[in-house]
N, C-alpha and C positions, 0 to 999 in steps of 0.2 A: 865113111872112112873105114878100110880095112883093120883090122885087129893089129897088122904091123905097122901102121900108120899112127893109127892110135897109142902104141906102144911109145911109139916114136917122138910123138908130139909131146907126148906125157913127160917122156924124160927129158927133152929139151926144157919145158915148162918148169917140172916141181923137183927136177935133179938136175944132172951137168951132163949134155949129152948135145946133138947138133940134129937138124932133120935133113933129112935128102933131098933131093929135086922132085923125087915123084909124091913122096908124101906131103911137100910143100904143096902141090899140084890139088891135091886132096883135100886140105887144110882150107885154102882159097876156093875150094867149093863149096866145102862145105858150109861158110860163109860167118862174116863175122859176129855176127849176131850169136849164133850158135856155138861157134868157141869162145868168146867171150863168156854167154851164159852157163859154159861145160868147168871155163876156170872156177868161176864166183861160186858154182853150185862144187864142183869139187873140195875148194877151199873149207865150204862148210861144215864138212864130214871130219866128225871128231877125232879119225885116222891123221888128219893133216891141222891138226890146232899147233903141234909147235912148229910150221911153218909159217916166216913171216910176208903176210897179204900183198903187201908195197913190193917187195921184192919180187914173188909170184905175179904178181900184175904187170909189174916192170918188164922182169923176160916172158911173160906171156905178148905185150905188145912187141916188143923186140922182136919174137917170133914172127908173130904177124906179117909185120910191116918188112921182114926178111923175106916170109915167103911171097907175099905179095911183089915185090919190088923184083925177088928172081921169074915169077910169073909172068910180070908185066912187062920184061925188060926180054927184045929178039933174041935166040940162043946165036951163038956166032960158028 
């Protein structure tokens, strides 16, 4: 993922913010495993202890399964 991708993702994730089509595009490449692993391992960094995990996991799948679902879905 590009650096503004990343940006991207980040604050949809662990702020309030939305992803694009093309960084969603990115995202689902980069594969769930990987983001998954990127949430849990960022979570862990003492910068982000008083955020709450359920929450961050919650819109981290949200994300997900948004960008997934506009990937997988014909553009019209």
């Amino acid at each position: 993922m590009g650096l503004p991708c990343v940006i991207e993702a980040f604050t949809a994730i662990f702020k309030t913010g939305s992803i694009s089509n093309k960084c969603c595009s990115e995202l689902v490449v980069l594969g769930k495993f990987c983001h998954s692993a990127l949430v849990k391992r960022t979570l862990e960094n003492p910068l982000f202890k008083d955020l709450n995990p359920a929450t961050i996991i919650a819109k981290s799948i949200e994300t997900w399964n948004n960008c997934l679902a506009l990937i997988s879905s014909p553009s019209p």
